[in-house]
C-alpha positions as CSV (number, residue, x, y, z in Angstrom):
1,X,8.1,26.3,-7.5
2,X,9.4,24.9,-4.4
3,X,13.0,23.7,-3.8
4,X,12.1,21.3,-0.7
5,X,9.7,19.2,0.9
6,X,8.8,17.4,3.8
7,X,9.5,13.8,4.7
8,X,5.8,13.1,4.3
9,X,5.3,15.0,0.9
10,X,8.4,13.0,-0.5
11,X,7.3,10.0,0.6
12,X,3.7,10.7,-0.5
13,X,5.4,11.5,-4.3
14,X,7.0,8.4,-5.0
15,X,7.0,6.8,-7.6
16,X,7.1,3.1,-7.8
17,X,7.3,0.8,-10.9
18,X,8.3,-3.2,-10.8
19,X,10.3,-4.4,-13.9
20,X,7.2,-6.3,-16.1
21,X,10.0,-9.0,-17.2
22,X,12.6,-11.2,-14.8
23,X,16.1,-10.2,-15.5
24,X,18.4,-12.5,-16.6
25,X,21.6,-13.5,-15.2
26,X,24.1,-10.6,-15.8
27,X,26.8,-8.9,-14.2
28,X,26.9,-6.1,-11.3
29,X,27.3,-3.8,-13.3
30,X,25.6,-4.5,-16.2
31,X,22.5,-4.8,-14.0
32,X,22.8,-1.6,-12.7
33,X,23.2,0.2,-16.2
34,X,20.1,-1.9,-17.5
35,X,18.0,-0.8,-14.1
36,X,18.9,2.4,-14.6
37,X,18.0,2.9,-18.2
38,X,14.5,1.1,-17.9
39,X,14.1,2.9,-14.4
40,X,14.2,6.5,-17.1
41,X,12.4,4.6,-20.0
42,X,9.1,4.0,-17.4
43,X,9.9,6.7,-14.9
44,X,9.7,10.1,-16.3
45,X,11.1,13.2,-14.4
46,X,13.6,10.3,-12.4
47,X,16.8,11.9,-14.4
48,X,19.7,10.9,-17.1
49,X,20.6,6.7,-16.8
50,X,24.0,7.9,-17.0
51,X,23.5,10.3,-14.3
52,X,21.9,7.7,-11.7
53,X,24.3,4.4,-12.9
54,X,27.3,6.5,-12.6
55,X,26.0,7.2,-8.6
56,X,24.5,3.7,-7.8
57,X,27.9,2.2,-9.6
58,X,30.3,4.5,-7.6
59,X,28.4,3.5,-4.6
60,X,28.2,0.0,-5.0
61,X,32.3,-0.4,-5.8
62,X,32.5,1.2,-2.1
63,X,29.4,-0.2,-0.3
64,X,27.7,-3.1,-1.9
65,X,24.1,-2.6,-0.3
66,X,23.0,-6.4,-0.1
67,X,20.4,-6.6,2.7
68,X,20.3,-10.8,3.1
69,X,17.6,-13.0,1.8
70,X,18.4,-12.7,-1.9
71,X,17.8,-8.6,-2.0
72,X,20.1,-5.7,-2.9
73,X,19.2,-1.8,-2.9
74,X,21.5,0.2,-4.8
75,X,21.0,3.7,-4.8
76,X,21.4,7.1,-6.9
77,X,21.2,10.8,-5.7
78,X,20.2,12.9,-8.3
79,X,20.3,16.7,-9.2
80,X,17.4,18.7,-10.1
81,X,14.7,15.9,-9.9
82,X,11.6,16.9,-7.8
83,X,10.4,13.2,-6.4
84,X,12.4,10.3,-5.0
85,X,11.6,7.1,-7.3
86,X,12.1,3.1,-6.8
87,X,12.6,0.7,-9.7
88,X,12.3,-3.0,-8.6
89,X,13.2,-6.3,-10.9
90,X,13.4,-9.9,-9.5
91,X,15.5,-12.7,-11.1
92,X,14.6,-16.2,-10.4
93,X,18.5,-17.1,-11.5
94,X,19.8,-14.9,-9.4
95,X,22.7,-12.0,-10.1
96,X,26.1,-12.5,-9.0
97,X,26.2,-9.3,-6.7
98,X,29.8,-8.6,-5.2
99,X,29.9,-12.3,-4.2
100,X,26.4,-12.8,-3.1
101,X,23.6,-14.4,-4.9
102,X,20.6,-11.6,-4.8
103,X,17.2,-12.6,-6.6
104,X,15.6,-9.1,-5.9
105,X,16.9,-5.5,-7.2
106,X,15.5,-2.3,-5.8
107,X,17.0,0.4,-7.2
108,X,16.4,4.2,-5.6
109,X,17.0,7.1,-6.6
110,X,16.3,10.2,-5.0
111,X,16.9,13.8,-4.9
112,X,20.1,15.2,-4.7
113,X,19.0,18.0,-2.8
114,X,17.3,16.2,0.0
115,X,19.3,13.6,1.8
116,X,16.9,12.6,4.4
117,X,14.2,11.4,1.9
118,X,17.3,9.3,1.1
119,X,18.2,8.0,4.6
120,X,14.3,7.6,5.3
121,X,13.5,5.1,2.6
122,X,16.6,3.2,2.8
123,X,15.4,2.7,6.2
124,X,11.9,1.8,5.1
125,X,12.8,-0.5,2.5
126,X,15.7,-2.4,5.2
127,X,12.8,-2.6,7.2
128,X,10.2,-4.0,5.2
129,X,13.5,-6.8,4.2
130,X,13.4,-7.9,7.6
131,X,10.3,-8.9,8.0
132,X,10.5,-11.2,4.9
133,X,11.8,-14.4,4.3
134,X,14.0,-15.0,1.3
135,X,11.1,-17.6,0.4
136,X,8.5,-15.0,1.2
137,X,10.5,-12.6,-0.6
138,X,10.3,-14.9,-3.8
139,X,6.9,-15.2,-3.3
140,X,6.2,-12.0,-4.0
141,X,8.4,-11.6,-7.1
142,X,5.0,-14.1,-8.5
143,X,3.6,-11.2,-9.5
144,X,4.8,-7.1,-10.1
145,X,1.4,-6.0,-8.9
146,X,2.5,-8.5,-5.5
147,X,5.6,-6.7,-5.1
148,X,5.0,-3.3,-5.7
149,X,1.5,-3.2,-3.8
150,X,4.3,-4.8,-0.7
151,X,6.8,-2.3,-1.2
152,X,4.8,0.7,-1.4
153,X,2.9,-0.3,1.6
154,X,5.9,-0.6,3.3
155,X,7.4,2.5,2.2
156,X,4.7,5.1,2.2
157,X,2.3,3.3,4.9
158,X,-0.7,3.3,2.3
């Protein structure tokens, strides 16, 4: 069994689910746990929730990863998982997100073992923000199938 892949092969192997339901207001962290536990309840092979809202948690307290227009993209590295995953939820509300409204979550989490997968889909997925509106944004949160045909598009090129 292989240890590493290429950019492309990771990219290729991601796996992509949208949250069926809108979240409801809730704290930062709270929101992060809840991601993180559905993200393993519908994600198989993405790791432990503990393992991934311990990272995303750790990183948000140092680096909250708002990207403007109502989005945020926290992010877990974890050990011993084989493909890099995204776990998307929208909230019409909005969550209180270290002092900025976001109506969008996008939470990745990625191989420990390869950082540039990491690097190369934060990248994508900044991207892809900028070219939306926070109305086009919205939009898009209409539907899961909206959102996730956008963001894979976006962050595989297919």
């Amino acid at each position: 069994m292989r240890n590493s892949y290429t950019m492309d092969e990771q990219t290729d192997q991601l796996l992509l689910r949208v949250h069926p339901a809108e979240l409801e207001p809730m704290g930062v962290e709270q929101a992060l746990r809840y991601l993180a536990e559905q993200a393993v309840s519908q994600m198989p092979g993405c790791g432990a929730a503990q393992e991934i809202f311990d990272d995303a948690w750790k990183r948000e307290q140092q680096e909250p990863t708002c990207l403007g227009a109502g989005l945020v993209l926290p992010h877990a590295r974890v050990r011993g998982i084989k493909r890099p995953f995204l776990y998307a939820a929208c909230s019409r509300d909005g969550i209180a997100w270290f002092g900025e409204e976001v109506h969008v979550v996008i939470l990745l989490i990625v191989p420990c073992e390869n950082p540039e997968v990491h690097l190369h889909l934060l990248s994508r997925v900044a991207r892809w923000r900028r070219g939306l509106t926070e109305v086009e944004l919205m939009a898009l949160c209409e539907s899961a199938d909206k959102l996730s045909d956008s963001l894979l598009l976006a962050v595989t090129g297919s």
